[in-house]
VOLUM-321341 format. One record per residue (C-alpha): residue number from 1; residue in three letters; x, y, z. Coordinates in steps of 0.02 Angstrom, whole numbers. Each point is the difference from the previous one (the first is absolute). Example, Ala and Ser with C-alpha at 12.3 -4.5 7.8 and 13.67 -1.06 7.14 Angstrom:
<sites>
[1,"ALA",[615,-225,390]];
[2,"SER",[69,172,-33]];
</sites>
This chain:
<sites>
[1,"UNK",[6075,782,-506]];
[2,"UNK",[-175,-58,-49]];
[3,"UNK",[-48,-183,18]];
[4,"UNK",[0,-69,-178]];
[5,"UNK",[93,150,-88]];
[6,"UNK",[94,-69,-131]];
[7,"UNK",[200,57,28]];
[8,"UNK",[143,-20,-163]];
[9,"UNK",[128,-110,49]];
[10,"UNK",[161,30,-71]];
[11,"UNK",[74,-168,22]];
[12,"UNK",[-143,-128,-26]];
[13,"UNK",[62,-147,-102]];
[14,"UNK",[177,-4,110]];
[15,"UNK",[-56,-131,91]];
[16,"UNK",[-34,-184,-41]];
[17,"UNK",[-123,-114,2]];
[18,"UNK",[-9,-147,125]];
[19,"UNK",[117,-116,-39]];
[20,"UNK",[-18,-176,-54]];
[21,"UNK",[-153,68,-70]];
[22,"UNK",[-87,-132,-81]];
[23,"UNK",[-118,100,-125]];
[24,"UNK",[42,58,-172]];
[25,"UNK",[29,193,16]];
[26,"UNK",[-29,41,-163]];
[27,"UNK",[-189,-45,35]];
[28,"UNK",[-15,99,142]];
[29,"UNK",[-19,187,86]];
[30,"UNK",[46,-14,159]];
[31,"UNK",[-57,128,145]];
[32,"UNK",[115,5,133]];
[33,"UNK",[-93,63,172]];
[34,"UNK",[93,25,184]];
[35,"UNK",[-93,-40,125]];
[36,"UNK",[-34,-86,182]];
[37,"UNK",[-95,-149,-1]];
[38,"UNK",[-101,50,143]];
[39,"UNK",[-28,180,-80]];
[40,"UNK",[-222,-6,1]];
[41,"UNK",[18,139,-136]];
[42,"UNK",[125,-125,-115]];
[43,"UNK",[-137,-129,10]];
[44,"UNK",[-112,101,-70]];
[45,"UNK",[78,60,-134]];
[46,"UNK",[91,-159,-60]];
[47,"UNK",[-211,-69,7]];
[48,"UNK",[-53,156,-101]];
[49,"UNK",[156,-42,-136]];
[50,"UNK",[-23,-153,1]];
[51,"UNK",[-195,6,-50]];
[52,"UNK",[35,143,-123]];
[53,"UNK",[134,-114,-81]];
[54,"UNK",[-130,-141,-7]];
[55,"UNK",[-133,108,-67]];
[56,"UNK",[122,57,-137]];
[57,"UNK",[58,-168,-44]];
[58,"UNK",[189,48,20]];
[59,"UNK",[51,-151,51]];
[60,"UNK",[203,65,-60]];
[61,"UNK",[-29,113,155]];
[62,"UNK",[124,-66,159]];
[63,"UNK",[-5,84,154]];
[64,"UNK",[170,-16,102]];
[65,"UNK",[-8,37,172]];
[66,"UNK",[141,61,82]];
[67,"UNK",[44,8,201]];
[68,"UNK",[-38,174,93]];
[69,"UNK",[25,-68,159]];
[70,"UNK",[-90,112,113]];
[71,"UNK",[64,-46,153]];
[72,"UNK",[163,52,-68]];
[73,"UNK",[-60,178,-68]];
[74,"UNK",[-71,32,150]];
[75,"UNK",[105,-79,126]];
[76,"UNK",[-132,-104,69]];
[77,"UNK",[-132,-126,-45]];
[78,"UNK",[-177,40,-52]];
[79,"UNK",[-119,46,118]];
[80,"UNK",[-146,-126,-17]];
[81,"UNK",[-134,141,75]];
[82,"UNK",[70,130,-124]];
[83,"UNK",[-23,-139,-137]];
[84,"UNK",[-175,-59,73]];
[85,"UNK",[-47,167,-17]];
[86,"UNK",[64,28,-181]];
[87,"UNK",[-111,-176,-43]];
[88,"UNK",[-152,66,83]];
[89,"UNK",[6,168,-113]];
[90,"UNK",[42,-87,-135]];
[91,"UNK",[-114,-130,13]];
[92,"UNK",[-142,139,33]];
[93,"UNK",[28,115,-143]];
[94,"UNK",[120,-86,-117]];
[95,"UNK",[-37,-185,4]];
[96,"UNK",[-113,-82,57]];
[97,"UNK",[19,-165,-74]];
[98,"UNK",[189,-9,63]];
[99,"UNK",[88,-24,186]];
[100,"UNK",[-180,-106,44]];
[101,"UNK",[126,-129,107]];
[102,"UNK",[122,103,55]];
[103,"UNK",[20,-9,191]];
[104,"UNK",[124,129,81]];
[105,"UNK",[44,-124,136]];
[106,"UNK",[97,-123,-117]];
[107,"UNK",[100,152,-91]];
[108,"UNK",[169,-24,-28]];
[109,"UNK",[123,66,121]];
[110,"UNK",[143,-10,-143]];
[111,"UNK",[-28,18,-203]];
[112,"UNK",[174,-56,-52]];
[113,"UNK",[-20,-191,1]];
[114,"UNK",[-156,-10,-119]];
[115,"UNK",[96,161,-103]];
[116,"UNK",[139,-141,-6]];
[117,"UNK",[-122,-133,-68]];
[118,"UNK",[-42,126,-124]];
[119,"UNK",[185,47,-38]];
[120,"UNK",[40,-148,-24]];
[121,"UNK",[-156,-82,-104]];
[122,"UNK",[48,146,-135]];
[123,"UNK",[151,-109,-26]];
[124,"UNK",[-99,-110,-54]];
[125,"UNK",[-90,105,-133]];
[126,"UNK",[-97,144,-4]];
[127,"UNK",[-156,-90,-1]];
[128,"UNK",[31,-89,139]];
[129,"UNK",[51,126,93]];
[130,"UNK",[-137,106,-12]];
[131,"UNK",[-120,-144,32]];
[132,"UNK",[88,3,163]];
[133,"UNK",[-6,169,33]];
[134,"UNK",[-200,6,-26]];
[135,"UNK",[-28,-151,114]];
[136,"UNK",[99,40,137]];
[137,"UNK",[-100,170,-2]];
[138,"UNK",[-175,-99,5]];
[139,"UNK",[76,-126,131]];
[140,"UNK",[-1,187,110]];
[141,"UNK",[-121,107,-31]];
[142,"UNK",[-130,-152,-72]];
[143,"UNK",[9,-140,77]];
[144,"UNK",[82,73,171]];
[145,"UNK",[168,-116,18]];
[146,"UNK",[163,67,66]];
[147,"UNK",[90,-8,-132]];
[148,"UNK",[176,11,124]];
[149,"UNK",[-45,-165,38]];
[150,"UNK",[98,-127,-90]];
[151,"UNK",[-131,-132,-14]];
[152,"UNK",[-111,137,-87]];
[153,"UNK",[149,46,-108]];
[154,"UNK",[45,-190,-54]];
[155,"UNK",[-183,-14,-17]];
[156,"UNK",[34,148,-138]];
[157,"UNK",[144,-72,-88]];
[158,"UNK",[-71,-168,-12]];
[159,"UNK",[-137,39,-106]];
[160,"UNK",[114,109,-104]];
[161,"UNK",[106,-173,-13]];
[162,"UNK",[125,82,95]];
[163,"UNK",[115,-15,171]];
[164,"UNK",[37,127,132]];
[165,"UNK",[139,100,-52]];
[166,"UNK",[155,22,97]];
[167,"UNK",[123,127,63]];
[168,"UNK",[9,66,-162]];
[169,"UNK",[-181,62,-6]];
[170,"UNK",[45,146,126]];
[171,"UNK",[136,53,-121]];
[172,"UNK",[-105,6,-138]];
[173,"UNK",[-122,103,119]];
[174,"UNK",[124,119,69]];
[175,"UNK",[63,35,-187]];
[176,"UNK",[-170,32,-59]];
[177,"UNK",[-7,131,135]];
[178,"UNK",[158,64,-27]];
[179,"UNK",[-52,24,-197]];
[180,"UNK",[-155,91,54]];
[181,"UNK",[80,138,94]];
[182,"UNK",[128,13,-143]];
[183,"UNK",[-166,31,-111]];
[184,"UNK",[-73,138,120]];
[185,"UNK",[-149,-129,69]];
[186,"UNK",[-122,122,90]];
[187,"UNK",[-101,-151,63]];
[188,"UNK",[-98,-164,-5]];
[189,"UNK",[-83,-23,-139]];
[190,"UNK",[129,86,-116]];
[191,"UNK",[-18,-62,-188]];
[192,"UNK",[121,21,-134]];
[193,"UNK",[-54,-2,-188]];
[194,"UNK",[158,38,-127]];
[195,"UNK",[66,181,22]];
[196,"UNK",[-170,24,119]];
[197,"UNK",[-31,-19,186]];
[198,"UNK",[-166,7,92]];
[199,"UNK",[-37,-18,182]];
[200,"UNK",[-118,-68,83]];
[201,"UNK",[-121,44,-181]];
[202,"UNK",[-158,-64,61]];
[203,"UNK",[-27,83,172]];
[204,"UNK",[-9,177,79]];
[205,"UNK",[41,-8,187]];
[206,"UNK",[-31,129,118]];
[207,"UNK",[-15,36,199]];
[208,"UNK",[-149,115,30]];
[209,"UNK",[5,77,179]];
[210,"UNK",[84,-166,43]];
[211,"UNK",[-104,-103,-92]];
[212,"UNK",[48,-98,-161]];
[213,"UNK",[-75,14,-163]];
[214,"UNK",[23,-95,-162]];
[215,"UNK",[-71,26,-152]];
[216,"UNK",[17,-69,-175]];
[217,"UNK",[113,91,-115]];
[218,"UNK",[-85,-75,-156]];
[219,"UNK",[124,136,-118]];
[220,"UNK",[144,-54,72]];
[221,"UNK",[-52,-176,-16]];
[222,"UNK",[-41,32,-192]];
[223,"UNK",[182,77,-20]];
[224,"UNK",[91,-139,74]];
[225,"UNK",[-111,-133,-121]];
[226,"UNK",[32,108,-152]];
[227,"UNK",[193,-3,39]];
[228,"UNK",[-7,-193,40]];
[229,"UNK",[-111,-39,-164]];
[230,"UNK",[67,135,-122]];
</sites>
């Protein structure tokens, strides 16, 4: 399937929203996205969202990110090349402004505790949660911490006012994941807007004779906004 084609989705709505949720619902649209935290591609397109939200001035927009573990999907933890690789590209043709820290030595060799901080800071609301979400992705791929490390993750939660999670936080990781493949997840990013799904919207990404090629897919960016917005 084409990165950012927008799929129906006969059961969206089923599922709830995080609990203990500390916003008024009413108020808000939420977008519900899976995804990895170490996923170059998410970054981007939580950045692009983000801005468009901003430039919109939807502030009743909430992003909530769920866990696509990749490690789990595939078996096996990222490959920090593969991802160095992804960065460059990006970073080349995409943009240029983003991934200026990011420093392939200190990547990750597990996603699932700082998914867990994020797990769990939804708990505490949806704003908080993606506020999490977004910094542990510029900890990576800006400012080049490991974000396994759990003096970069307390550094995370403490300016979110918040504590490491416990055992629970792999549960709630393991049962986004499970949700995901119940919802036919193709991928990280996949976003989910009402009785719409999009993956990956922003980006086209191809090999070439072995080498990779991204390109902006500025209509299926414009198709996920108008869903989001409308």
């Amino acid at each position: 399937m084409r990165r950012g084609a927008s799929v129906p989705v006969s059961h969206a709505g089923r599922f709830g929203r995080p609990s203990g949720s500390a916003d008024t619902v009413a108020e808000m649209k939420t977008i519900e996205v899976f995804a990895d935290v170490c996923c170059p591609f998410t970054h981007v397109g939580l950045r692009r969202l983000v801005a468009r939200r901003a430039a919109l001035g939807r502030d009743d927009l909430v992003i909530w990110v769920r866990a696509w573990p990749l490690e789990l999907v595939n078996g096996e933890p990222l490959d920090s090349d593969a991802v160095a690789e992804e960065v460059v590209e990006l970073r080349g043709h995409i943009a240029p402004e983003l991934f200026r820290g990011f420093d392939a030595a200190c990547f990750p060799t597990t996603s699932l505790p700082a998914l867990g901080l994020a797990a769990g800071a939804y708990g505490r609301g949806e704003r908080i949660g993606e506020r999490v979400s977004l910094a542990l992705r510029t900890a990576l791929f800006e400012e080049g911490r490991d974000i396994a490390n759990p003096a970069q993750l307390a550094r995370i939660a403490a300016a979110a006012d918040l504590e490491l999670p416990g055992t629970d936080a792999n549960r709630l990781v393991l049962a986004d994941y499970a949700e995901g493949r119940d919802r036919g997840v193709l991928g990280s990013p996949h976003f989910f807007v009402g009785d719409q799904s999009f993956f990956c919207p922003a980006l086209e990404i191809r090999r070439i004779d072995g080498h990779l090629r991204i390109s902006e897919d500025e209509a299926g960016f414009s198709a996920f906004v108008a869903c989001c917005v409308g």
